[in-house]
Each structure stands twice: as structure tokens, then as C-alpha cells.
C-alpha positions, 0 to 999 in steps of 0.5 A, spaced: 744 517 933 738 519 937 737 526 939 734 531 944 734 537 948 731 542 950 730 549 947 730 556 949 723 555 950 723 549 954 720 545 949 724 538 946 728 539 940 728 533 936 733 531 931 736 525 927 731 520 927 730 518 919 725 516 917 721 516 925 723 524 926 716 525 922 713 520 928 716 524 933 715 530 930 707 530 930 707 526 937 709 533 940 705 537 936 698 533 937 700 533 945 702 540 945 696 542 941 691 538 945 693 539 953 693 547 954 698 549 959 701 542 959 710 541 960 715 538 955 721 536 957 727 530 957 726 526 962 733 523 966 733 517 962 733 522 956 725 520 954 721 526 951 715 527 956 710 531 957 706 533 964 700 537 966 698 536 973 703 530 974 706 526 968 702 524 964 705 520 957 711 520 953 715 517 947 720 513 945 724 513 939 725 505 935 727 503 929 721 501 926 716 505 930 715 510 935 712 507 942 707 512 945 706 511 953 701 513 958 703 513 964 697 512 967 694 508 961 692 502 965 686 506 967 684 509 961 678 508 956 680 505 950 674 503 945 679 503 939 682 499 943 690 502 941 693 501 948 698 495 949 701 493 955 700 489 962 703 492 967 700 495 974 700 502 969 703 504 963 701 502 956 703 503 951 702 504 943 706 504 937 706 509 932 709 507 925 707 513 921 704 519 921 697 517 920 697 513 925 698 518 929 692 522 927 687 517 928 681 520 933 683 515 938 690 517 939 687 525 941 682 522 944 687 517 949 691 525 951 685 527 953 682 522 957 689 522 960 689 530 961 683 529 964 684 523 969 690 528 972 686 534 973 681 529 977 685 526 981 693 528 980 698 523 981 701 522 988 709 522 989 713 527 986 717 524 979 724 524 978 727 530 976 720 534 978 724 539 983 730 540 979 724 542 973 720 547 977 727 550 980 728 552 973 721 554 972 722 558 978 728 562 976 726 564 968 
């Protein structure tokens, strides 16, 4: 069984996930480490999330890999050629070890994401954004 919550400190916990928990794991500590100031939490639907000036990626837990996903990705750069996908938006990369996780291009796809937010931020308001600042306010 799957597991996430958050902790204290609002950041997501993760727990159970055999042999993707090292997947996980190192997804969340590459984004928290390359996007200063950004916001990780569980999404309505249960997904880790991350957001820095609107939402920016997330991950999903699945038996043989991690699926990584930009929420924006269809207009990011993508020399290395990693993302998949062919809808309006999101792409998407699947991780199925920690290496993979650490190739430049996977840092570089953050980045780029980050940086399309900070330019040009998302508009709408994404489900359970109110809900997240409320709480953010009250700490």
C-alpha cells in the first residue's frame, strides 16, 4: 500500500513503496533542492505535488517505475529528449531508478519549469490551492 501525508512541516512523507520508495525519495529531494521557496504537498487526488508560482510538477508511484510529471511540460525544452506525452500540457517521464533521477537533464526540466512559472505564471486557481493557503496563513 502506497502512503503519503504530510508532515509538520508540510512537507510529504513518504512510506511503503518497496523498491520506488528510493525513486520517490530522491524525486522530492531533487525538486526541494533545485526550486528555493517552492511548495510540497498532497493533492486532493492523493498525488505528491510540488508548486512555485502555480504548480509546477508532480509524481506518481507505480509498480515498475515512478512517473515524474510537468504540468506544463508540453512548453518546455527538452534536448535530452526525456519528456513523453501528447496531450494539450502535461508530459511526463518515467524514472526506474535512482540514476535516472540524477541525469542533468531531469534537473535541467525543473529548472525550465520554475522558470516558465516565475515568467509567465499559470492562470485559474488549481484545486485545493485555497484550502493550502488558509492553512499557510493560520501557521
Amino acid at each position: 500500500m502506497l502512503g503519503f501525508a504530510l508532515s509538520d512541516d508540510g512537507g510529504v512523507v513518504i512510506s511503503d513503496l518497496g523498491e520506488a520508495n528510493g525513486v520517490a525519495k530522491a524525486v522530492r529531494a531533487l525538486v526541494n533542492r533545485t526550486v528555493k521557496g517552492g511548495e510540497e504537498y498532497v493533492n486532493p487526488w492523493k498525488i505528491p505535488s510540488f508548486d512555485s508560482n502555480g504548480p509546477l510538477c508532480c509524481f506518481m508511484v507505480g509498480k515498475e517505475h515512478v512517473t515524474f510529471a510537468f504540468l506544463r511540460g508540453a512548453a518546455l525544452p527538452d534536448p535530452e529528449k526525456l519528456l513523453e506525452g501528447t496531450g494539450k500540457s502535461v508530459r511526463h517521464l518515467k524514472l526506474r531508478c535512482v540514476p535516472d533521477v540524477k541525469r542533468p537533464g531531469v534537473k535541467k526540466l525543473i529548472l525550465e519549469a520554475a522558470k516558465l512559472n516565475k515568467k509567465d505564471p499559470p492562470s485559474g486557481m488549481m484545486v485545493g490551492m485555497e484550502k493550502r493557503k488558509g492553512k499557510a496563513k493560520k501557521r
